[in-house]
The first five atom37 places (N, CA, C, CB, O) and aatype in JSON, in Angstrom:
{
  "aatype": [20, 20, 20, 20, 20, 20, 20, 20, 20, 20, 20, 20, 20, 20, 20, 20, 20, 20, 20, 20, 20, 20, 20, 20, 20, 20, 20, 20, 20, 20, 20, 20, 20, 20, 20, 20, 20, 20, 20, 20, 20, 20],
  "atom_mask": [
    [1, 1, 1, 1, 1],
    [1, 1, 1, 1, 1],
    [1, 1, 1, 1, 1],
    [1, 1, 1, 1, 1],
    [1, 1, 1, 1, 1],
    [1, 1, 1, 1, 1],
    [1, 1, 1, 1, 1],
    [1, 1, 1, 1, 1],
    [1, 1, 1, 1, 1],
    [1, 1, 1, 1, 1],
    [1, 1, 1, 1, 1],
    [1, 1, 1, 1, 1],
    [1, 1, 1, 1, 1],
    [1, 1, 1, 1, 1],
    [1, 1, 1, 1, 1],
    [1, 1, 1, 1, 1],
    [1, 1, 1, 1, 1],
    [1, 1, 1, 1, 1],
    [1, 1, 1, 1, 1],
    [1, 1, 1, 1, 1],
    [1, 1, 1, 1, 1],
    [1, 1, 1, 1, 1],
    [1, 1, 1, 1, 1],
    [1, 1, 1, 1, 1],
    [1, 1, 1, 1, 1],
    [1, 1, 1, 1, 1],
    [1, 1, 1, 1, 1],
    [1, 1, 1, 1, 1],
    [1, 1, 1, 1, 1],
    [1, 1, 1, 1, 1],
    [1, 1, 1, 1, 1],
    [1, 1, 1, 1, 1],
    [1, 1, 1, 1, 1],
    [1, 1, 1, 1, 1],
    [1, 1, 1, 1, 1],
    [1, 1, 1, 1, 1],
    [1, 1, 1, 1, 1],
    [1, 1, 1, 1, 1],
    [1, 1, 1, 1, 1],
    [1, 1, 1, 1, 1],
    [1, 1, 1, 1, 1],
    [1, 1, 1, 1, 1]
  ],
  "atom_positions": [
    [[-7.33, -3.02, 0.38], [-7.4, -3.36, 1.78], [-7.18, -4.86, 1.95], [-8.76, -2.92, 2.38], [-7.61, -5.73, 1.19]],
    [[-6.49, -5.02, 3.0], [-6.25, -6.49, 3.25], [-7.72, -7.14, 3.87], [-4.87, -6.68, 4.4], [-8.59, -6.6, 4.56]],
    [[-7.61, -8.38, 3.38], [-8.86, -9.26, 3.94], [-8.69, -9.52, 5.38], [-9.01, -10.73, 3.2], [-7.54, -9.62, 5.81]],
    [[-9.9, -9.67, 6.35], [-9.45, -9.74, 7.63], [-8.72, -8.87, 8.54], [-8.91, -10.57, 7.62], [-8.64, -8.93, 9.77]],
    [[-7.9, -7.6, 7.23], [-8.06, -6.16, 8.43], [-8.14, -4.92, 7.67], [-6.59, -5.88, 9.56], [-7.56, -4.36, 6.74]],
    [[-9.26, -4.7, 8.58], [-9.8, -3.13, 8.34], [-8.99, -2.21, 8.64], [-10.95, -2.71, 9.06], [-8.57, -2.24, 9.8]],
    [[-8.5, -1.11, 7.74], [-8.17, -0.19, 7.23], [-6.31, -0.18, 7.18], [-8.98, 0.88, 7.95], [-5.52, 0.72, 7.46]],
    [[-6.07, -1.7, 6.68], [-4.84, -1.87, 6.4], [-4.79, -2.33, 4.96], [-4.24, -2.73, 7.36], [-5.63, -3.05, 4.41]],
    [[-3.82, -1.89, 4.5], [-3.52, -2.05, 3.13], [-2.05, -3.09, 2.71], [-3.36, -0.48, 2.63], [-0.94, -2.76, 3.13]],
    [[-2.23, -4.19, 1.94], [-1.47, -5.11, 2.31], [-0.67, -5.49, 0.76], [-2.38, -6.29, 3.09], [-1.17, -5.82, -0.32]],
    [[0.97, -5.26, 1.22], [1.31, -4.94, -0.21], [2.42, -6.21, -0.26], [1.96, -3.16, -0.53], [3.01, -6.61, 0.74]],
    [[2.55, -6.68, -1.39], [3.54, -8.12, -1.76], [4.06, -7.94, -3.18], [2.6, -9.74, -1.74], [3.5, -7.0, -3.74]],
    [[5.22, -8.76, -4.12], [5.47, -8.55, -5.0], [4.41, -10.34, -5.24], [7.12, -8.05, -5.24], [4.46, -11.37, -4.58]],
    [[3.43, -9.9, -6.65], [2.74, -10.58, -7.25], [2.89, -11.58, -8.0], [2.33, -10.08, -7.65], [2.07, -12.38, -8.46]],
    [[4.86, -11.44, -8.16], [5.47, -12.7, -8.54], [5.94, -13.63, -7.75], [6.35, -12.53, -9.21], [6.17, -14.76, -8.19]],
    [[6.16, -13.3, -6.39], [6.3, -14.73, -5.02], [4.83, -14.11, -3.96], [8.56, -14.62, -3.64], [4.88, -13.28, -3.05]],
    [[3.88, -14.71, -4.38], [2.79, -14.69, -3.3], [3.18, -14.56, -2.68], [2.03, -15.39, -2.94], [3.39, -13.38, -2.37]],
    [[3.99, -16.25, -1.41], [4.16, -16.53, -0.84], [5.35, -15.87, 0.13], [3.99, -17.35, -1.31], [5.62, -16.28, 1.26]],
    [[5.87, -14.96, -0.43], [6.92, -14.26, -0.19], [6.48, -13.08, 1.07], [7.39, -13.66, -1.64], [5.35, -12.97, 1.54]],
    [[7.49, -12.42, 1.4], [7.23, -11.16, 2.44], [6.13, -10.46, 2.15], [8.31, -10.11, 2.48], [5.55, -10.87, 1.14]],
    [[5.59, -9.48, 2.73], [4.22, -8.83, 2.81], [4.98, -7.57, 4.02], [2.63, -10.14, 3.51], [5.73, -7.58, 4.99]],
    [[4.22, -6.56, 3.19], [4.19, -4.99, 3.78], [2.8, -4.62, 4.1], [4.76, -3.82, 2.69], [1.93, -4.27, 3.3]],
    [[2.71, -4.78, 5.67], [1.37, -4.18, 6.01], [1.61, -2.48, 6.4], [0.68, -5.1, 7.39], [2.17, -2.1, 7.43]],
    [[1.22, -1.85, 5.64], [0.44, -0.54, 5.95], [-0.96, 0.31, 6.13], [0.78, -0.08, 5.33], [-1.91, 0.0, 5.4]],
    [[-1.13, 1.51, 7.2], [-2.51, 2.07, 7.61], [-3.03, 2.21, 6.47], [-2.61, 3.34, 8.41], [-2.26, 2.17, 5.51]],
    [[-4.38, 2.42, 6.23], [-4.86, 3.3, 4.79], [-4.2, 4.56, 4.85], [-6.58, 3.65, 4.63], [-3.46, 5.06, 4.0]],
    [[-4.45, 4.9, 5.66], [-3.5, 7.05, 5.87], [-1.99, 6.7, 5.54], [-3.41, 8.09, 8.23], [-1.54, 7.81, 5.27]],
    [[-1.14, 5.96, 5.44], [0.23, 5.51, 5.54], [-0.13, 5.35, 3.73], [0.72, 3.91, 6.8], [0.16, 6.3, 3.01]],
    [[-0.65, 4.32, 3.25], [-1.01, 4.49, 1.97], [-1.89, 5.58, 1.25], [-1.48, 3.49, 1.78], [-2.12, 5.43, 0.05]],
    [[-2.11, 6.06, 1.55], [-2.98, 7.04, 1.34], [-1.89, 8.32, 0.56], [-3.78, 7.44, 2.92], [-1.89, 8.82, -0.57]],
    [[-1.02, 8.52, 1.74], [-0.33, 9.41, 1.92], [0.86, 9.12, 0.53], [0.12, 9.38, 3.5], [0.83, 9.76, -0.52]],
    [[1.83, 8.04, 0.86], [2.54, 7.38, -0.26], [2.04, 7.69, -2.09], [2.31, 5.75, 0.16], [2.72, 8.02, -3.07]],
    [[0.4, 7.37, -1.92], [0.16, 7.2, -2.97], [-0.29, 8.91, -3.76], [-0.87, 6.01, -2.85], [-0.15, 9.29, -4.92]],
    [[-0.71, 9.45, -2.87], [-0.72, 10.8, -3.2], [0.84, 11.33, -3.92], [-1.1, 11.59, -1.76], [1.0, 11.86, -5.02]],
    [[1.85, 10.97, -2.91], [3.5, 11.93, -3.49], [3.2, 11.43, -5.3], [5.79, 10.9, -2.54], [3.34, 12.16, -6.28]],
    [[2.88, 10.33, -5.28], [3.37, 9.76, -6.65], [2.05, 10.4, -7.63], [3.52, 7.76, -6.63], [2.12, 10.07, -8.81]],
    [[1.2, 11.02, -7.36], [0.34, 11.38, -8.69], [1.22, 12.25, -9.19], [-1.2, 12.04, -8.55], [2.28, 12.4, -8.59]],
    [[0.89, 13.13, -10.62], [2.23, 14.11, -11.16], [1.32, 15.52, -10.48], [2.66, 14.15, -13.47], [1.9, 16.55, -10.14]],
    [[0.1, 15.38, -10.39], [-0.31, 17.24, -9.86], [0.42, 17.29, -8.29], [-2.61, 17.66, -9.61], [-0.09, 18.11, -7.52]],
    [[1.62, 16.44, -7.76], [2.38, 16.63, -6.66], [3.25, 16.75, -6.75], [2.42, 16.07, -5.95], [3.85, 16.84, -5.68]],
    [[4.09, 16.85, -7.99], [5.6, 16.85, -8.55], [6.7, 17.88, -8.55], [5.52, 16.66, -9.78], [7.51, 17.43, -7.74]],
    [[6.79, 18.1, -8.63], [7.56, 20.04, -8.86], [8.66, 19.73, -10.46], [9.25, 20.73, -6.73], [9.31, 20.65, -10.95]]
  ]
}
């Protein structure tokens, strides 16, 4: 979760901090992160 907002999840590449930022809902991540476990795979 991002600091300063509740129930957003705040995503950047960890090699340019300073760089762009992807804000998404928790349910928006939530959702994303579910497709990718393998018990969702076919």
């Amino acid at each position: 979760m991002a600091d300063g907002f509740p129930g957003v999840v705040h995503v950047r590449d960890s090699k340019a901090p300073h760089g762009p930022a992807l804000f998404l809902s928790a349910a928006c991540w939530a959702s994303f992160i579910g497709q990718l476990k393998p018990s969702h795979r076919d």
